[in-house]
KEROGU-131018 format. One record per residue: x, y, z of N, C-alpha, C in turn; residue in three letters. Coordinates in steps of 0.2 Angstrom, whole numbers, plus 5000, padded with zeros to 4 digits. Atoms other than C-alpha are relative to their C-alpha. Layout:
# KEROGU-131018
XYZXYZXYZALA
...
This chain:
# KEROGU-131018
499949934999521953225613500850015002UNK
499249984995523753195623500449974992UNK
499750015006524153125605500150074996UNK
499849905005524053305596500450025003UNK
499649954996524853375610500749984996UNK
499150025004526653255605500050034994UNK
499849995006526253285588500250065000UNK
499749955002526253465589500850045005UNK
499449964996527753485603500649974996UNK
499350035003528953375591500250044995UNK
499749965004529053495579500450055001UNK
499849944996529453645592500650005005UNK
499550054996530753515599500550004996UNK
499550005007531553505582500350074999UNK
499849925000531553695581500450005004UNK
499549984995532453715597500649964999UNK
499450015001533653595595500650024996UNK
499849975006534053655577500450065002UNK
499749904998534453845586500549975003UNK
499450034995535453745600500749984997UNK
499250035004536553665585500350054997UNK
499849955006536753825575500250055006UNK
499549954993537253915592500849985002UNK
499550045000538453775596500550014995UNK
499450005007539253755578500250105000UNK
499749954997539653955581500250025002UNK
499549994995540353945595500649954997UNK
499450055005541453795587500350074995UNK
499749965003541853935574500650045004UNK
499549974997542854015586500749965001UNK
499450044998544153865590499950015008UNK
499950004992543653885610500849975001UNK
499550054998545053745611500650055000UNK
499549945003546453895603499950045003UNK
500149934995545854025617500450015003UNK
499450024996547453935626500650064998UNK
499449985002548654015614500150095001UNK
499949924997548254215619500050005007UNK
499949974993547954165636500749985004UNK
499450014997549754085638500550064996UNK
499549975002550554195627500150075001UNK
499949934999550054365630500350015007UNK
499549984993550354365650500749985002UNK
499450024998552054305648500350055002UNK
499649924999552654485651499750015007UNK
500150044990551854425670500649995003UNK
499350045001553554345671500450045006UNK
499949964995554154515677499450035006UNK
500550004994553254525694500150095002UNK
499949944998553854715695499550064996UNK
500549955005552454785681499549985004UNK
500949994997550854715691499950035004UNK
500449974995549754815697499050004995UNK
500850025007547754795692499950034995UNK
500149975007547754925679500649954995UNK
499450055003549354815672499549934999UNK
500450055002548154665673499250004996UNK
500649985004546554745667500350004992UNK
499950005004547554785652500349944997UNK
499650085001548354605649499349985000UNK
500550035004546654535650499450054992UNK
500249985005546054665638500449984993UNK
499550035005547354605626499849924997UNK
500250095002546954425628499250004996UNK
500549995002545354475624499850024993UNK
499649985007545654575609500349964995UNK
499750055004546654435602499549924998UNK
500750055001545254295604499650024996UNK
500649965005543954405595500450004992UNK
499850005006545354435581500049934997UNK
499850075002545854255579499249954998UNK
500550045000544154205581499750024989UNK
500249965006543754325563500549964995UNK
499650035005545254245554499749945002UNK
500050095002544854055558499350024997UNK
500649965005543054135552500150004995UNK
499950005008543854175535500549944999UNK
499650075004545054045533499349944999UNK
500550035000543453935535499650004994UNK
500249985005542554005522500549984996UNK
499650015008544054005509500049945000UNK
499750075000544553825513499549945002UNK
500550064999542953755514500049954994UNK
499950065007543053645497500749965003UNK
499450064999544853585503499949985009UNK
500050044995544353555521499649975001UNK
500250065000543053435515500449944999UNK
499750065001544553335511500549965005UNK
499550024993545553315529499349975003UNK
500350054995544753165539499550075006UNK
500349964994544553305554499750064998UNK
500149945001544253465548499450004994UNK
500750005006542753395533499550015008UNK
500350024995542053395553499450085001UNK
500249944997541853585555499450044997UNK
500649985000540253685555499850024990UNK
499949965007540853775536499849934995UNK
500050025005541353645529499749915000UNK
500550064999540053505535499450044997UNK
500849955003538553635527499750005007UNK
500649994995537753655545499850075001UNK
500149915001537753845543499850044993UNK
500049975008536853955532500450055000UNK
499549964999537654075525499650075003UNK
500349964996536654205533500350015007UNK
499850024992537054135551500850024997UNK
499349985001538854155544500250075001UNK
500149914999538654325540500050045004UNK
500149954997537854405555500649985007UNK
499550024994539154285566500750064997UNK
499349975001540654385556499850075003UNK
500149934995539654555560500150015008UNK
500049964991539454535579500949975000UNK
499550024999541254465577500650075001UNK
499949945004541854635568499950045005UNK
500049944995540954755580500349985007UNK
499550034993541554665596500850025001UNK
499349995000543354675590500050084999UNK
500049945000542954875585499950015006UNK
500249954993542254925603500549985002UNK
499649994997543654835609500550065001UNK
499549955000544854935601500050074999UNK
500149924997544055085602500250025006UNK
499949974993544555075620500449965001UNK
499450045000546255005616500450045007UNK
499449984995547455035632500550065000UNK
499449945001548855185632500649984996UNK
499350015002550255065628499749974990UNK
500150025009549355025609499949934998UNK
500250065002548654895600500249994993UNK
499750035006549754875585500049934999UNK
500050105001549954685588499349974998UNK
500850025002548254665586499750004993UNK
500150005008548054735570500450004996UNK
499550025006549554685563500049914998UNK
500350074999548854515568499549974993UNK
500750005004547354545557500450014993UNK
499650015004548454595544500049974995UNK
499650035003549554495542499649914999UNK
500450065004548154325542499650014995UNK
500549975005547054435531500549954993UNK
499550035006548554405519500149925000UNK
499950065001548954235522499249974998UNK
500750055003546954175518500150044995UNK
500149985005547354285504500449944994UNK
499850055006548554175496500949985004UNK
499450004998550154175509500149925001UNK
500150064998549654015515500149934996UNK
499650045003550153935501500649994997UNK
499249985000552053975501500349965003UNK
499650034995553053845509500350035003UNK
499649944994553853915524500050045002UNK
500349954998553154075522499449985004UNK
500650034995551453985529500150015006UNK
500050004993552253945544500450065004UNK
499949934998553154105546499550035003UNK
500749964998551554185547499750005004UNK
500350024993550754085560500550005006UNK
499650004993552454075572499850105000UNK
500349944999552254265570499450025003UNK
500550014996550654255577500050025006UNK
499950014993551254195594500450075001UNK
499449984999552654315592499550105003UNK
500549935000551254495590499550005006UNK
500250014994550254405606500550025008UNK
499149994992552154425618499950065000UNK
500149915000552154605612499550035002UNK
500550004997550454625615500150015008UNK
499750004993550754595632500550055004UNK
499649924999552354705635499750044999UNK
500549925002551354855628499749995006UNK
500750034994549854795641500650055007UNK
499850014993551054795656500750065001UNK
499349954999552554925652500649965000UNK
499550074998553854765654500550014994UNK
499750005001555254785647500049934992UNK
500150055005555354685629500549954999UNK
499250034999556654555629500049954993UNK
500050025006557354515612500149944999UNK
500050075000557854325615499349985003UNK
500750045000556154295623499849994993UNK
500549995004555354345607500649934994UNK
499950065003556454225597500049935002UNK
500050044998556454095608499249994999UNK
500850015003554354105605499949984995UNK
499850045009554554095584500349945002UNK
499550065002555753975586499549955002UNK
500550015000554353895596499649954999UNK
500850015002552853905590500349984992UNK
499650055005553953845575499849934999UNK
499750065000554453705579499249955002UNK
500850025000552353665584499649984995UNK
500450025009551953695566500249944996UNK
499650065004553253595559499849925004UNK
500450054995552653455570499449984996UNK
500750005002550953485563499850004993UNK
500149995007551253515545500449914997UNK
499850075004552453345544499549935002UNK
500550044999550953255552499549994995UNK
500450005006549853305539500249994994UNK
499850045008550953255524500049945002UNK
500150084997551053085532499749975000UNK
500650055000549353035538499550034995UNK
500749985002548153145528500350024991UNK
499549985006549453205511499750084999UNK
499849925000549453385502499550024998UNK
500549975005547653385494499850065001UNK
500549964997546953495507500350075002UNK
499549915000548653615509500350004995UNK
499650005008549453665494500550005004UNK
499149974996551053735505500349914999UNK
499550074995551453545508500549984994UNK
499650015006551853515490500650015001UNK
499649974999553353615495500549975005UNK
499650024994554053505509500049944999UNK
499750045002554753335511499949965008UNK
499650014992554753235528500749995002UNK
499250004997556553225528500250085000UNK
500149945000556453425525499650025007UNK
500349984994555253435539500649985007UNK
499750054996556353325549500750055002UNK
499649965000557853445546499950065004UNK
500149934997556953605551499649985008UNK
500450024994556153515566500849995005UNK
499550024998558053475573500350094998UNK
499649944999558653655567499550065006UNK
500449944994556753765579500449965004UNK
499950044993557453635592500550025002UNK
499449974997559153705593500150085002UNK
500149954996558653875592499750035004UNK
500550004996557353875602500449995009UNK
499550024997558553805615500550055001UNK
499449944999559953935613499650075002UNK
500249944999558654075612499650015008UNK
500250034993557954005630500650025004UNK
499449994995559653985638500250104999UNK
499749925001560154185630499650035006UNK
500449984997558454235637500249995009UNK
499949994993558754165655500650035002UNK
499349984997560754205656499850094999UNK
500149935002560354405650499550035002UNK
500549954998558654465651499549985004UNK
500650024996557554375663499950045006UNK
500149964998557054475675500049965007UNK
499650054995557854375689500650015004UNK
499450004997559354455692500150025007UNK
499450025001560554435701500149905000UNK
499950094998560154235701499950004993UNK
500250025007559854215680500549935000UNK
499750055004561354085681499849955006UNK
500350054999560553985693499349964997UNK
500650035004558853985683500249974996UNK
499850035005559653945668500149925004UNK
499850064997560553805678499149945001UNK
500550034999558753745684499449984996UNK
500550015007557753765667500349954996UNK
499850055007559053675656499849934999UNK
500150065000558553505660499549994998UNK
500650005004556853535659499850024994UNK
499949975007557053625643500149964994UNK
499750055004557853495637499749924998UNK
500450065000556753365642499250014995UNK
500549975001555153465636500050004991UNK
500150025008555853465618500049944997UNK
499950065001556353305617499549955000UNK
500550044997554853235624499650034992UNK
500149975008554153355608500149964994UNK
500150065006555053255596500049945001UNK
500150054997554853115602499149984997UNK
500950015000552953115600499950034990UNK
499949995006553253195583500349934994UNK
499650045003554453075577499949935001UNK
500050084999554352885585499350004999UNK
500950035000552352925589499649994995UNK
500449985008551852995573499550025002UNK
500549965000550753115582500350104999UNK
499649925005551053335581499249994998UNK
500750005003549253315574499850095001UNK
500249954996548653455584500550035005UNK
499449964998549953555593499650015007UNK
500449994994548553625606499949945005UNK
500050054997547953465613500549955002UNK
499350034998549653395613500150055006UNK
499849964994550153535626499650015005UNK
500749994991548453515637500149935001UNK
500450064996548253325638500849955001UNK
499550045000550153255636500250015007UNK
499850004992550653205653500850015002UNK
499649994998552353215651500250065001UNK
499649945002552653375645499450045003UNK
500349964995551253455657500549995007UNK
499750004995552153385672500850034999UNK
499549965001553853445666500050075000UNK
499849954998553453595663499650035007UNK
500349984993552353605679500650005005UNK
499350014992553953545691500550064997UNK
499649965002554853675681499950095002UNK
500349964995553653825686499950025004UNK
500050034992553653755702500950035004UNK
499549985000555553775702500350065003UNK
500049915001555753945696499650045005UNK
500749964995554254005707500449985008UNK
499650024994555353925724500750054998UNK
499449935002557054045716499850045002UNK
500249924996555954195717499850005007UNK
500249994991555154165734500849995004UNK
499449994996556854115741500650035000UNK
499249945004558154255732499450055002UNK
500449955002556654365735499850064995UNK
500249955006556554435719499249994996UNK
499649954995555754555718499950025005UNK
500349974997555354635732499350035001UNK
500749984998553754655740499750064998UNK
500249945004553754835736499850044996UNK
500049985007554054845719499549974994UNK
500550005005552354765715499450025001UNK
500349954998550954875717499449955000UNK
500450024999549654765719499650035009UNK
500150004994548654815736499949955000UNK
């Protein structure tokens, strides 16, 4: 008798498991891992401590949220298109699409609740506007359309990305938009891609991107040394002009450049001698040098404002 019992609980064990994988590979659909890239880029407009106040912060996390739900829809369709070429990358023949663990059904109803989520978000978009958001959608819609295969233009798209997340944020908060932050972020999330697109001609070649046809590791190499400069100039403009620090911007400056400097280096570095850049995300969560730099660098900045007092207690409405 306790024999039938196993036989018949192993099938209903199978069941359950099978829902537990097709739950999991869904949530994989999203890139959890890449939920970093709205939650550091949007609150950068945090920076000025004179825009918080909770409805300021309610709307910043509505934004970040708003941006996870869209991004999660475009890695969605890029998945779909690029499931035949991303059985050909070592990592990526991993993923839910393009290992066949998904029917296409379960695909389908994951894109609608994905869809209406991001509708009710923005049905009850903030005051300050949700144009980043949908210029967001957009402008990926178009690159799975076929932008993605343009050299240069590819990576435009996605620096842009980061760039409509910054925005996002000022909108959210009222903060003031500051024109060299936003190139100093391109410049960037740049110099991140390039990183990641000369890694992948390297160790995995072009089967799986057509764009790569288009590039050279000594062309990568080139534009990897020109985000780095700019990126760099548009940092220093950023802190000597618009930081929201003054009257002390030329002491930050003073205090960031080092680390600024050390932070990209240690970038190419890892890029170049290690021959990693694979992944951009995991690079900037699990590298120890370049969390610690910019953690002491943080740390820095945050001991300026508490000791210049800027700004003033008053001017953040926080109760």
């Amino acid at each position: 008798m306790g024999s039938v019992n196993v036989a018949r609980e192993q099938p209903a064990k199978r069941v359950r498991a099978g829902v537990r994988r097709q739950v999991m590979d869904l949530f994989l659909l999203a890139r959890p891992a890449h939920w970093v890239k709205s939650g550091l880029a949007v609150p950068i407009a945090l920076v000025d401590l004179t825009v918080w106040s909770w409805p300021a912060l309610a709307r910043v996390a509505w934004s970040i949220a708003a941006f996870i739900l869209a991004a999660a829809l475009i890695y969605l369709v890029n998945d779909l298109v690029d499931q035949r070429l991303d059985r050909l990358h070592p990592g990526k023949r991993r993923r839910p699409i393009a290992a066949g663990r998904l029917s296409a059904t379960a695909v389908v109803l994951y894109g609608a609740v994905l869809v209406g989520g991001l509708s009710l978000l923005l049905a009850y978009a903030p005051l300050g506007g949700s144009w980043p958001v949908l210029g967001y959608l957009g402008l990926n819609l178009a690159y799975s359309a076929g932008l993605k295969r343009l050299p240069l233009i590819d990576m435009g798209v996605v620096s842009s990305g980061f760039v409509l997340r910054v925005i996002q944020g000022h909108l959210a908060t009222g903060a003031v938009l500051p024109g060299w932050l936003l190139i100093a972020v391109f410049s960037g999330s740049l110099l991140l891609i390039l990183g990641k697109r000369r890694y992948e001609l390297v160790e995995v070649g072009v089967e799986h991107r057509p764009s790569l046809r288009g590039y050279s590791v000594e062309f990568l190499n080139q534009l990897l040394l020109l985000a780095s400069v700019v990126c760099l100039a548009a940092t220093s403009a950023y802190l000597a002009t618009e930081a929201p620090i003054a009257p002390h911007r030329q002491e930050a400056l003073l205090i960031s450049l080092p680390f600024v400097l050390y932070a990209l280096s240690r970038y190419l570095q890892v890029v170049l001698v290690l021959k990693g850049g694979g992944d951009p995300v995991r690079l900037l969560l699990r590298d120890r040098a370049l969390i610690a730099s910019i953690g002491i660098w943080v740390c820095a900045i945050g001991a300026l404002v508490i000791v210049t007092g800027i700004p003033s207690a008053s001017a953040i409405h926080l109760p």
